[in-house]
N, C-alpha and C positions, 0 to 999 in steps of 0.2 A: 504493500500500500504506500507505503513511504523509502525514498528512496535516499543511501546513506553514500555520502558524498563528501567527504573530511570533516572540517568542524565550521561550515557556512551555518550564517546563522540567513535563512530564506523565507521565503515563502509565496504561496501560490494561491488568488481567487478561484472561488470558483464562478461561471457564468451567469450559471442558472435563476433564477427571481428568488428573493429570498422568501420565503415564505409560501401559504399556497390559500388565498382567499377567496372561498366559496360562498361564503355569507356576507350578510349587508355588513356594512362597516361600523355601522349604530346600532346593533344587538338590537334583543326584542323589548317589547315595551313592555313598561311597569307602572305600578299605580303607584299609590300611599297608603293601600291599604294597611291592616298589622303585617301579613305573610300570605303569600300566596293559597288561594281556596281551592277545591277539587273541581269549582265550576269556572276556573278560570281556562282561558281557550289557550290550545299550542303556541297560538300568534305570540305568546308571551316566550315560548322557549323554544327555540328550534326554525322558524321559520329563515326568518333568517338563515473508561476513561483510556482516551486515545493518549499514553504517554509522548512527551517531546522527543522530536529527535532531530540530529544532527542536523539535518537536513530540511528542515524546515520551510515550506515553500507555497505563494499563493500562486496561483494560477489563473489564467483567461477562459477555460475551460472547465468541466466539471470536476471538482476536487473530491480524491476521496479522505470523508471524514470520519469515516467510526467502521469499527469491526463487529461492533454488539447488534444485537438483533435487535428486530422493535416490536415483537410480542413479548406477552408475559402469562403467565402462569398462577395459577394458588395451589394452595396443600388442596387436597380430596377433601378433609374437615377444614373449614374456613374457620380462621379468630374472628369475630365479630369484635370490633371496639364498644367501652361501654365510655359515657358520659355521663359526667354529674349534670342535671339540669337540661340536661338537652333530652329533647324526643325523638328514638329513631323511628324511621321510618320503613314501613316495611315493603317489599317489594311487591309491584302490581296496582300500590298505589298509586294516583294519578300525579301529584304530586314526585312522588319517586322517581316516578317515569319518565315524568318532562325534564326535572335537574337530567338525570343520568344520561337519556338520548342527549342531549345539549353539551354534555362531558364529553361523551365519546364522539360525538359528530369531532368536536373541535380536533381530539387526538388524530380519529385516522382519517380528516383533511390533508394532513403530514405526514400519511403514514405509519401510523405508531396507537402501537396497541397498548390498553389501558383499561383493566379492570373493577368496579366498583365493587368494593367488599360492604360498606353503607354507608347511610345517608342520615344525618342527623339533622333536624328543627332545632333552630333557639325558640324556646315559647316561652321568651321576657317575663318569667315568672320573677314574684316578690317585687319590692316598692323601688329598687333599681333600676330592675328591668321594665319596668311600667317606666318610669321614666326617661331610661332611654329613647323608649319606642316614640311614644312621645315629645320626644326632644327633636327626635327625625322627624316627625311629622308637622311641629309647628315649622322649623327650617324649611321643610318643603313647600308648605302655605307661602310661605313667605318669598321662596326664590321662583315660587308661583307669579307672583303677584309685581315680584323685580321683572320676571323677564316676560311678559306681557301674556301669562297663562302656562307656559311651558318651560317647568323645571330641569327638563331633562334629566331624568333620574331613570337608571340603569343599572345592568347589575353586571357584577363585575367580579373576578375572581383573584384570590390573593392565597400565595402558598407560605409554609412556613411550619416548622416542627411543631410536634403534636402539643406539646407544652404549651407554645405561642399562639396556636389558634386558640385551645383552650382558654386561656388567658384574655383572648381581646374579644371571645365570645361573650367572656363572663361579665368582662371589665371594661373593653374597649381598648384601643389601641394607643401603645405610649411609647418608648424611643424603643425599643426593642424592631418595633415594626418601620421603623426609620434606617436603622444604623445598615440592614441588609442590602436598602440601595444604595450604597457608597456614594450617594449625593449627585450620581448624574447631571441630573434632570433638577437641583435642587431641594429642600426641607420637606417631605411630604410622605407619604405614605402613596406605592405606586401598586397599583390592579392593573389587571389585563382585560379587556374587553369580553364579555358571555362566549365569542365565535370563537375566545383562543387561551382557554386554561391550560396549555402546556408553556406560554410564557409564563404565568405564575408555579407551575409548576415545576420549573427549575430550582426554586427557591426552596422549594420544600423538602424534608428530612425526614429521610427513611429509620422508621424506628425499630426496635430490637424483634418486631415480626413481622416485618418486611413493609411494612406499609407505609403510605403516606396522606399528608393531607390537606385540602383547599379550603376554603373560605367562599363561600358565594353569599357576596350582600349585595342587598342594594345604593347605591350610590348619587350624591345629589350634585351633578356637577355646572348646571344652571347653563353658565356663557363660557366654553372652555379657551384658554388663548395657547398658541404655539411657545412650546421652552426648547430650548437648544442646548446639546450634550454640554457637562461645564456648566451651566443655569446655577447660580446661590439663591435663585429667589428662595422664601419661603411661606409667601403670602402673595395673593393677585396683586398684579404690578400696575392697578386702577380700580376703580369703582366698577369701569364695566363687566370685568372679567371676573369668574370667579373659583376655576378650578384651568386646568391645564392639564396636555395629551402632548403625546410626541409628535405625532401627524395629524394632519384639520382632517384630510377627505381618509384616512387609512388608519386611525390612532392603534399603535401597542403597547402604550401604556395610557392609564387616567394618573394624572397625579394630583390628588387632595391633597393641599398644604397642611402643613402639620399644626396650623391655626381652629382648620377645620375638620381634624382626623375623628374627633369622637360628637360632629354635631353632623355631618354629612356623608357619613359611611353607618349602613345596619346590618352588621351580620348577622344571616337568616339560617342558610345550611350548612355543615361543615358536612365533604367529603374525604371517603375513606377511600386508597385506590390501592391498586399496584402496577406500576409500569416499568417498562428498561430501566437499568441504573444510569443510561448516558443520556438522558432526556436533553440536555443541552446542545446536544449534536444535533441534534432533531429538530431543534426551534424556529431555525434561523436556512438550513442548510441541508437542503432533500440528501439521499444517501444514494450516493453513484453506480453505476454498475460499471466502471470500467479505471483504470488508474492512469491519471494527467498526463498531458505529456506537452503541456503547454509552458509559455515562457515562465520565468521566475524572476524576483528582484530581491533582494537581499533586504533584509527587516531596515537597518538604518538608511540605507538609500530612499527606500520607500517612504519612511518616516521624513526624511527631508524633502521629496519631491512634494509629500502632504503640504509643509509649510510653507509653500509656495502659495497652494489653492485655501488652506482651512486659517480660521483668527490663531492666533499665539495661544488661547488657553485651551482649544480642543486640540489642538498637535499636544499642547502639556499631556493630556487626558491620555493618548495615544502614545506616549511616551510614557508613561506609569504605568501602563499594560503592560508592556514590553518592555519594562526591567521585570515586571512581578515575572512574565513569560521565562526571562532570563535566569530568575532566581527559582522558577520551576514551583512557582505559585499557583500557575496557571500553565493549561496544557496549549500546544500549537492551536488546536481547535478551539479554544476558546479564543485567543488572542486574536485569530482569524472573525471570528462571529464579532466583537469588539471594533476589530476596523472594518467592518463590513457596513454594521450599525453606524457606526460615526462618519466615515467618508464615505459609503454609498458605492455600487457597484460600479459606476458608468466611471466615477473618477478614478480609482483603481485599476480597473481595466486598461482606460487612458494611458496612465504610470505606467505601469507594466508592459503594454503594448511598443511606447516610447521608448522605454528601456532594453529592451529586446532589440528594436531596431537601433538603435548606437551599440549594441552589444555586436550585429554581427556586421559592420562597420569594422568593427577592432579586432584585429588576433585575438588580442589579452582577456583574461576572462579574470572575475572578481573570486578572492580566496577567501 
């Protein structure tokens, strides 16, 4: 798959579209109700580790990223996880069924399989949890009535070890659920869109039987405005705006400021799954059926032609990657998925392309 070539430190794009969008880009719609009823219609859900090596290399053509499979398996006797306070849900129920189809749609869009072992209800029980609910619902009246009827409030998916769900189930969410996005995008608390729980579920932490777990709440994001990789905001950057997305017409991530983390986020179901252990391979970067054989540009070359095209603090961002990459913090495939996300296929390509042609121009090749 990877090919070992002294000690270049490379790497290789791949071409292909990152990702693979079959659903609307705005998830299905949601009310204000407390949580979803048995008579609420589909319209609401569904309609809508590669270690490094020497050789390291992006390419113009399709890269191969992972050796691991993308099904998965249970024991014959399944663990059921239990919850304090939470309601599971059982299967066949109508509720059940819509979370779960909507799970799995998002997985195998990507190709990657993912099994639901269960499904839990928050039922905001005690004088808390009545408040909570409650807290969400006056905010939504309210961002009602800001943004001329329509809240836009959605639901959104967030991963993160079983402890941390538990936790922001019970309690709501406080820097724990911060510190995981190393600040991208800025102070906030980041969800993935209903069409695409395998971005959140990167994030999440396989526990000592085998499982892991999401978050599906709903979310109040009003008037969202565009953040750029490197963003410090941590609060809407006007009166107008009041929540923020990676992309206006394609978002993959929501990000609620961390002003607003426990007055416009409600988590409603926490899922139980099992899927590949390299789910981050998968996210961002279909799995090839054939090994590259296209140009290469050595990781600092690449890195300087970036600062040519990108501001001074996203090259920084891109350069933090690639010492962690260095220091073997992070795998080739990750680092690739990192500048994929940040400079974009078409600019990459570009580089790479360019470099190739001055490459064979020159006897000399780079050591």
């Amino acid at each position: 798959m990877e090919n070992i070539n002294g000690d270049q430190d490379q790497c290789r794009l791949a071409l292909s579209p990152i990702g693979n969008m079959n659903s609307s880009p705005h998830g299905f719609q949601t009310t204000t109700s407390n949580s979803l009823s048995e008579q609420e219609s589909d319209e609401q859900f569904g309609q809508t580790s590669v270690e490094d090596s020497e050789s390291d290399t992006i390419t113009d053509q399709e890269a191969s990223v992972s050796d691991c499979e993308s099904s998965v398996s249970g024991s014959p006797t399944e663990h059921f996880p239990v919850f304090d306070d939470l309601v599971r849900l059982a299967e066949g129920d109508r509720v059940y069924d819509l979370v779960k189809r909507r799970f799995v749609l998002g997985f195998a869009s990507l190709g990657v399989q993912a099994k639901v072992v269960g499904i839990h209800r928050n039922g905001f029980g005690g004088l808390m949890g009545q408040a909570r609910l409650n807290t969400f619902r006056i905010y939504g009246q309210a961002m009602e009535k800001k943004c001329g009827g329509n809240a836009n409030i959605r639901y959104a998916w967030y991963g993160a070890s079983k402890d941390d769900i538990v936790k922001i189930a019970s309690h709501g969410f406080g820097h724990c659920g911060i510190s995981q996005n190393n600040g991208l995008f800025g102070g906030g608390v980041y969800l993935s869109p209903d069409y695409s729980p395998l971005e959140s579920a990167c994030n999440s932490v396989v526990d000592k039987d085998g499982l892991r777990y999401l978050l599906l709440s709903r979310v109040i994001l009003g008037k969202a405005e565009l953040v750029q990789i490197g963003s410090e905001q941590c609060h809407p950057s006007s009166e107008e705006f009041d929540s923020a997305v990676d992309n206006l017409s394609a978002p993959r991530k929501y990000i609620v400021w961390s002003t607003h983390m426990n007055t416009h986020i409600l988590p409603e179901f926490v899922i139980s799954f099992r899927a590949p252990s390299c789910l981050a391979e998968f996210a961002r970067i279909p799995k090839p059926s054939s090994v590259p054989t296209s140009p290469w540009v050595p990781f600092p070359v690449l890195i300087s032609a970036l600062s040519k095209f990108l501001p001074p603090h996203t090259v920084s961002v891109i350069s933090k990657y690639h010492e962690a990459h260095k220091e073997k913090k992070i795998s080739r495939n990750q680092l690739v998925l990192k500048l994929r996300q940040i400079a974009g296929d078409k600019l990459l390509i570009a580089i790479i392309k360019s470099f190739k042609s001055k490459e064979l121009k020159t006897p000399t090749s780079l050591a």
